[in-house]
C-alpha positions, 0 to 999 in steps of 0.5 A, a space after each residue: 542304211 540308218 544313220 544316226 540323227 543328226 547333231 545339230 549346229 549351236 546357230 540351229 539349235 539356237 533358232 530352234 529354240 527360238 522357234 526360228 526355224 521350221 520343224 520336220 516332225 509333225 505334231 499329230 505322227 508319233 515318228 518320222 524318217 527322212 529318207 535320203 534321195 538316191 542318185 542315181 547310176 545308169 545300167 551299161 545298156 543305157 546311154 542318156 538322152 542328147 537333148 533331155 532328161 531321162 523320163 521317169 520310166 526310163 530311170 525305173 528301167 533303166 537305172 540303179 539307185 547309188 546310196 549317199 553313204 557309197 557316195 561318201 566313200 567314192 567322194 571323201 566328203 566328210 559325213 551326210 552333213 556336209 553332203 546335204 550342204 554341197 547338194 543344197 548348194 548344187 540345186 541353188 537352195 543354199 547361197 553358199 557351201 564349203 568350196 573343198 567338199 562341193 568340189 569333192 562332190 562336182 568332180 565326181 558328178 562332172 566326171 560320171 555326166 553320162 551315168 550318174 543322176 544326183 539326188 533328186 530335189 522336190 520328187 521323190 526318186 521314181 525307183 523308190 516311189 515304186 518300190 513304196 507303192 509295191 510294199 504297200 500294195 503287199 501289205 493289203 492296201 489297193 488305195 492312196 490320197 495324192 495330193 501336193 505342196 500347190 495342189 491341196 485337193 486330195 486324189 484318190 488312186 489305186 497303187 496298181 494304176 501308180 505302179 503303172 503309171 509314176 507319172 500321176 505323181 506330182 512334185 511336192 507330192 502328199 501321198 497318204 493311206 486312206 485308213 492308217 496313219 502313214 503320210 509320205 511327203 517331198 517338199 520343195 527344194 529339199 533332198 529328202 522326203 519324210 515318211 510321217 506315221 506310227 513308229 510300227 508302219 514306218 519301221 516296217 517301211 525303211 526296214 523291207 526297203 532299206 530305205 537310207 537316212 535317219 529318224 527325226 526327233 522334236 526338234 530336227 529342223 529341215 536345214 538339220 545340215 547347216 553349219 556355219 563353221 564348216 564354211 571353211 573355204 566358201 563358195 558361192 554363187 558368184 563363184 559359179 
């Protein structure tokens, strides 16, 4: 689902135009997505692990992806807004949120502990990640660059060994094509990541995989959500 862009707050419109605050569009590609990070619904086969995390394999076998927008529906919470304050909040991004919509959010995380994910922070959802890599494989590419926010260095690999094996994809990763202009990058602590490139590549992309989030513009800001005047009963982390 393709969601409008979001209207932004005055306090973020006001550090954008005082250059305050950290764009997502990047200069040199003509157009960016940001894509929501799914949570995540265990298969009836599964039953998660006592002692750890689901390991990307078993989340790509076992696992389907549960959009934000159907999220928004189960919950009540308001809009993306405020579903991306309450998940920035939940991962400890954010010192602070709204108490009656994080707790809209909680409740249906705590009451789904044993089936349901939230949204990913600083990896891109292995699901989606393959399903990237079998379109672009599709499209005629055998090759990408990997690289990540620590690692500059750029790595060369074949789609088909990453299909294999999501596991060589780092966090914060850098995934670049070798001959077009297309950069999908997830950066830390963020629920989202952004698919950079030439309007025709990235449409082309959130269109086959119905990808959910919106189109970034000049001046889309990577806290796009906030809103202080939606604070209306604050939580913090004192309160946890």
């Amino acid at each position: 689902m393709i969601h409008p862009t979001p209207i932004l707050s005055s306090e973020i419109l006001d550090l954008v135009k005082n250059n305050d605050v950290e764009l997502i569009m990047e200069d040199h590609f003509p157009c960016c997505f940001v894509a929501f990070n799914s949570f995540l619904k265990a298969k009836e086969d599964y039953i998660f692990p006592e002692d750890r995390f689901p390991t990307d394999t078993e989340i790509v076998n076992h696992f389907t992806t549960l959009s934000w927008n159907e999220v928004i529906k189960i919950t009540g919470i308001e809009d993306i807004n405020s579903l991306d304050r309450s998940l920035a909040f939940f991962h400890t991004e954010r010192r602070k949120a709204d108490r009656d919509e994080y707790e809209k959010l909680k409740t249906f995380l705590d009451k789904n502990e044993d089936t349901v994910i939230p949204a990913f922070v600083d990896d891109i959802c292995p699901i989606t990640l393959i399903k990237i890599f079998e379109h672009l494989s599709s499209i005629g590419y055998s090759e990408i660059l990997v690289s990540s926010l620590i690692e500059s260095d750029k790595i060369k690999y074949k789609i088909f060994d990453l299909i294999n094996d999501i596991n060589l994809v780092p966090s914060e990763a850098r995934i670049e094509l070798t001959d077009i202009n297309l950069k999908i990058v997830q950066d830390f602590d963020q629920r989202f990541f952004c698919i950079h490139g030439n309007d025709k590549e990235v449409t082309e992309m959130v269109k086959t995989l119905d990808i959910e989030g919106f189109y970034s513009d000049k001046n889309t800001p990577f806290c796009w959500s906030w809103d202080e005047t939606k604070i209306i009963n604050e939580i913090n982390w004192n309160d946890l």
